[in-house]
C-alpha positions as CSV (number, residue, x, y, z in Angstrom):
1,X,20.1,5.0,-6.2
2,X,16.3,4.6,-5.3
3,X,16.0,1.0,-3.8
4,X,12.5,-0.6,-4.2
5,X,12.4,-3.3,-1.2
6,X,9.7,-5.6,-2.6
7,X,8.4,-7.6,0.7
8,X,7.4,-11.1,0.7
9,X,6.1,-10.9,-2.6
10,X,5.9,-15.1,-2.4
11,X,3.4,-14.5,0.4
12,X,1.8,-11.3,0.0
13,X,1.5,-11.2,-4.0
14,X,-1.9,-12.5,-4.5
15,X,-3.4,-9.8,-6.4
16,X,-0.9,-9.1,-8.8
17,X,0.4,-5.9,-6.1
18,X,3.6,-6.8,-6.9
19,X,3.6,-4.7,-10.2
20,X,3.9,-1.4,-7.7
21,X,7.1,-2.0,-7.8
22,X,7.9,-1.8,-11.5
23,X,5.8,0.9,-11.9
24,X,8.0,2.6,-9.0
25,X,11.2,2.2,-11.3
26,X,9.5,3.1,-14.5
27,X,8.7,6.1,-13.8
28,X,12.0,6.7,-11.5
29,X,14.5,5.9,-14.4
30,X,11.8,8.0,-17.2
31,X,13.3,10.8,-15.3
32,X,16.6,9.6,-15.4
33,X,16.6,8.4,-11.1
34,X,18.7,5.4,-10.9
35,X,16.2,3.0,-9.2
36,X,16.5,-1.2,-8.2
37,X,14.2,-3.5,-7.3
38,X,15.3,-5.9,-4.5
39,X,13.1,-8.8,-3.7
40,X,12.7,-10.2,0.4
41,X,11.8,-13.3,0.7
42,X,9.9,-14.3,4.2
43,X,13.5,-16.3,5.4
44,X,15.7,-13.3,4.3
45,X,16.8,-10.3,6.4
46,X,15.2,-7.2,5.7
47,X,17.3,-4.4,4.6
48,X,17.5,-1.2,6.5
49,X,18.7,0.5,3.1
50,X,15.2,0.6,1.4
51,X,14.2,4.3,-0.2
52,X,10.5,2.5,-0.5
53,X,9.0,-0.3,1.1
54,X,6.3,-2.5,-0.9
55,X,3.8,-4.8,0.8
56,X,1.1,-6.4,-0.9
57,X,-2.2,-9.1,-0.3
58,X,-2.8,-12.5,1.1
59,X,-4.7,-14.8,2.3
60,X,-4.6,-15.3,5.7
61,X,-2.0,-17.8,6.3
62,X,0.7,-16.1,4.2
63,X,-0.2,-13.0,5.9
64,X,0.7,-14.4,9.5
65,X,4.2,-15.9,7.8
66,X,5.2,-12.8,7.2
67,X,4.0,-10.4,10.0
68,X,6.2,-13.4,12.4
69,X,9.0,-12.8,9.5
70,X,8.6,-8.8,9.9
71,X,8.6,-8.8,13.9
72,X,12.3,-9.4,13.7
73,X,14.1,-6.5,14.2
74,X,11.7,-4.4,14.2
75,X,13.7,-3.0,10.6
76,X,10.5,-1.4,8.8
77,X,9.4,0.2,12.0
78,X,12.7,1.6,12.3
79,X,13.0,2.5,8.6
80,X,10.0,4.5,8.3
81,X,10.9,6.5,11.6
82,X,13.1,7.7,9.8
83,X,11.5,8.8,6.7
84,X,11.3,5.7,4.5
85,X,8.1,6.0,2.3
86,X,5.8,2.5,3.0
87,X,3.1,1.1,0.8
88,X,0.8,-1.8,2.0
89,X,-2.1,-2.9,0.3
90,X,-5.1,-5.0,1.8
91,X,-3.3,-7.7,3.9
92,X,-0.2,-5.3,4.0
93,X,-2.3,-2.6,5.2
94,X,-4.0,-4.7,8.0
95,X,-0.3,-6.2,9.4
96,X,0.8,-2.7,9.6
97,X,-1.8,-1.6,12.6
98,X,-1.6,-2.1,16.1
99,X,-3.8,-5.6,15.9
100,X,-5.0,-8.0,13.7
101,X,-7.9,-10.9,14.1
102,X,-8.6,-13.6,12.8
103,X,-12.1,-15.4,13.3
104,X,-9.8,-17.3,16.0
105,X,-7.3,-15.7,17.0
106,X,-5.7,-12.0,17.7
107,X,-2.1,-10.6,17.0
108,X,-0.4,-7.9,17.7
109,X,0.6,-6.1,14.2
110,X,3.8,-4.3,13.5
111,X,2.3,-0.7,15.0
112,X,3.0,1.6,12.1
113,X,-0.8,2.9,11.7
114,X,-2.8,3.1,14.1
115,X,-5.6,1.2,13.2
116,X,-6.8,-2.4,14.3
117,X,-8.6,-5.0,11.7
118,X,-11.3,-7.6,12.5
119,X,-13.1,-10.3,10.6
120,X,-16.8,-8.5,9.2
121,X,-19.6,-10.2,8.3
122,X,-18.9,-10.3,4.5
123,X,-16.8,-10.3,1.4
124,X,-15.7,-6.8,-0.5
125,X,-15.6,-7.3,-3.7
126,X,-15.7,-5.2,-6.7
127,X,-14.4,-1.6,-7.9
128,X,-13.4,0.6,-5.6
129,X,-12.5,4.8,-6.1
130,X,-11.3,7.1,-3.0
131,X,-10.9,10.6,-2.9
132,X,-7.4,11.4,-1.1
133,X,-7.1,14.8,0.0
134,X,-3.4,14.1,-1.4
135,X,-4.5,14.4,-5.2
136,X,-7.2,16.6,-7.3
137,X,-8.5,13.1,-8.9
138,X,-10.2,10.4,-7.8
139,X,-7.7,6.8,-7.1
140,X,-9.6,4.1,-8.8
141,X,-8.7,0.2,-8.3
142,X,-10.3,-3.2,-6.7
143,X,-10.5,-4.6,-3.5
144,X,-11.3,-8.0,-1.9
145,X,-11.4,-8.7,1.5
146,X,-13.9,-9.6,4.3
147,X,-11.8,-7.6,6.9
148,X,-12.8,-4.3,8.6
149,X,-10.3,-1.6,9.9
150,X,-11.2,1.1,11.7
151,X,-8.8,4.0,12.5
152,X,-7.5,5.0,16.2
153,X,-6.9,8.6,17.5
154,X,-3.7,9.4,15.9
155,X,-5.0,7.8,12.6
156,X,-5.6,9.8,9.1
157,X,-7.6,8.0,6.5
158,X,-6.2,7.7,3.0
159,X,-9.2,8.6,1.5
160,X,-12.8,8.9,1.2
161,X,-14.7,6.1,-0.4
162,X,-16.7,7.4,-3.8
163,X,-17.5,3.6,-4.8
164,X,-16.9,0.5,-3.1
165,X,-16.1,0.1,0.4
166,X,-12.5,0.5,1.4
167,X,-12.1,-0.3,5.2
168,X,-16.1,-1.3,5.7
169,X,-16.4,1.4,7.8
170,X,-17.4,5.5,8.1
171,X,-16.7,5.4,4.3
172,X,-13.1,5.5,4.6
173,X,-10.9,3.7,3.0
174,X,-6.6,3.0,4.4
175,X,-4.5,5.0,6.7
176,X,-1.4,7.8,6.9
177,X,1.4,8.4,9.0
178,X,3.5,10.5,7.0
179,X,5.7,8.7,4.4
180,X,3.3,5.3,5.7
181,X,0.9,4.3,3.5
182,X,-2.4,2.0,3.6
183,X,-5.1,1.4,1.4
184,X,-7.4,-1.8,0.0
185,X,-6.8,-0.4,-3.5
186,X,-5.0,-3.4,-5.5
187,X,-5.1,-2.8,-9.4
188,X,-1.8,-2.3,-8.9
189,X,-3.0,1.0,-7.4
190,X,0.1,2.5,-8.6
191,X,-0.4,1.3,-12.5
192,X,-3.7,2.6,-12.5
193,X,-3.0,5.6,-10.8
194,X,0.0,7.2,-11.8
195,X,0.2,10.3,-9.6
196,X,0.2,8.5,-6.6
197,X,3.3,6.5,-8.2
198,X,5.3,9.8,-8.6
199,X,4.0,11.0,-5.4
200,X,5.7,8.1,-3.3
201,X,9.0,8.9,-5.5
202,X,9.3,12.4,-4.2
203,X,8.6,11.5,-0.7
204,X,11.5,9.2,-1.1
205,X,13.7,11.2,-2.5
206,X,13.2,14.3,-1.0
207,X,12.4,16.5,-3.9
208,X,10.0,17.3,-6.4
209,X,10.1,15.6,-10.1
210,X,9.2,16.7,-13.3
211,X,6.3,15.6,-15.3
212,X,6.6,12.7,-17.2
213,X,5.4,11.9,-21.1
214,X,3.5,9.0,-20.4
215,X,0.5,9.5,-22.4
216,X,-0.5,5.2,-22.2
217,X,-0.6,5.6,-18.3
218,X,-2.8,8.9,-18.0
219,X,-4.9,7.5,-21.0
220,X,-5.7,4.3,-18.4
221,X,-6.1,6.4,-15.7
222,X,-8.6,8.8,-17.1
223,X,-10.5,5.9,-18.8
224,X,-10.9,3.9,-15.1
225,X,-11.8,7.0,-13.8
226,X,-14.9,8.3,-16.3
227,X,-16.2,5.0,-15.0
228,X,-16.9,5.7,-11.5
229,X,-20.6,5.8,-10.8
């Protein structure tokens, strides 16, 4: 069984992220992979038994609630050391790095990616397409945020930004650390991006899958992507 752990989607499902998940078990049970979705709420325990970990954007008080609720235990640190796959978009992304600022205060973030956010000077908004060395197409999806994050030493960018402006700075846009995974892309970035869907299913479990028929979602890929300027 693939379990989806949907995270805090009450807090962190602002931009409509939380469709990753659905996507996720789409495509799992297309090619006949038992998969679940389990939902967390910010006052429940999170389970160690996740196959994939799904975190999405906020605004800035929702976004503290849960990187206080994700401290406990330390469980998604633990889970991904030991091979878990990760997703965090935008707000997800930033609680994931070793800080986080505000325009008043500073907190230490969960320390999966080494990368630290802080307040810019102005809102990112619009369209946004990265080139990830992990895929022979561009990813195409939006952002908006007002934060910049810029990588540490032992940080790989997800991609390179083609349009928009990912984290704000060296045109760069998210993080890796192996199955860990950052980006600004919301869209969902999985709906709209389909490979990177059945990328994160093979990570989880451990083998490669076979193509999948799904003309509609290659159709809206394709389409998003001939519009990249």
């Amino acid at each position: 069984m693939l379990e989806i752990i949907r995270i805090h989607n009450e807090l962190l499902g602002t931009y409509g992220d939380r469709g990753n998940a659905d996507v996720l078990k789409f495509r799992a049970t297309k090619r006949n992979i038992k998969a679940r979705i389990t939902d967390i709420s910010y006052l429940d325990p999170l389970p160690k038994s996740g196959d994939i970990y799904l975190l999405g954007g906020a605004e800035d008080a929702a976004q503290l609630l849960s990187l206080t609720a994700l401290r406990k235990g330390s469980i998604l640190a633990r889970a991904a050391n030991k091979g878990a796959v990760v997703l965090a978009i935008c707000a997800g992304f930033q609680l994931l790095g070793t800080k986080y600022a505000t325009r008043d205060e500073e907190f230490a973030g969960l320390g999966l990616l080494d990368v630290i956010t802080t307040p810019g000077d102005k809102r990112l908004v619009g369209d946004i397409a990265v080139q990830s060395d992990l895929f022979d197409v561009p990813l195409t999806g939006f952002e908006n945020h007002s934060s910049v994050t810029t990588l540490g030493a032992d940080a790989n960018a997800f991609g390179k930004v083609l349009q928009g402006n990912g984290n704000g700075v060296a045109s760069l846009d998210g993080a890796i650390n192996r199955n860990v995974f950052g980006t600004y892309l919301h869209g969902p970035i999985l709906a709209r991006n389909p490979e990177f869907a059945d990328l994160l299913i093979e990570r989880a479990i451990g083998e490669a899958i076979s193509p999948l028929d799904d003309e509609l979602a290659l159709r809206y890929a394709k389409w998003r992507r001939a519009l990249v300027k």
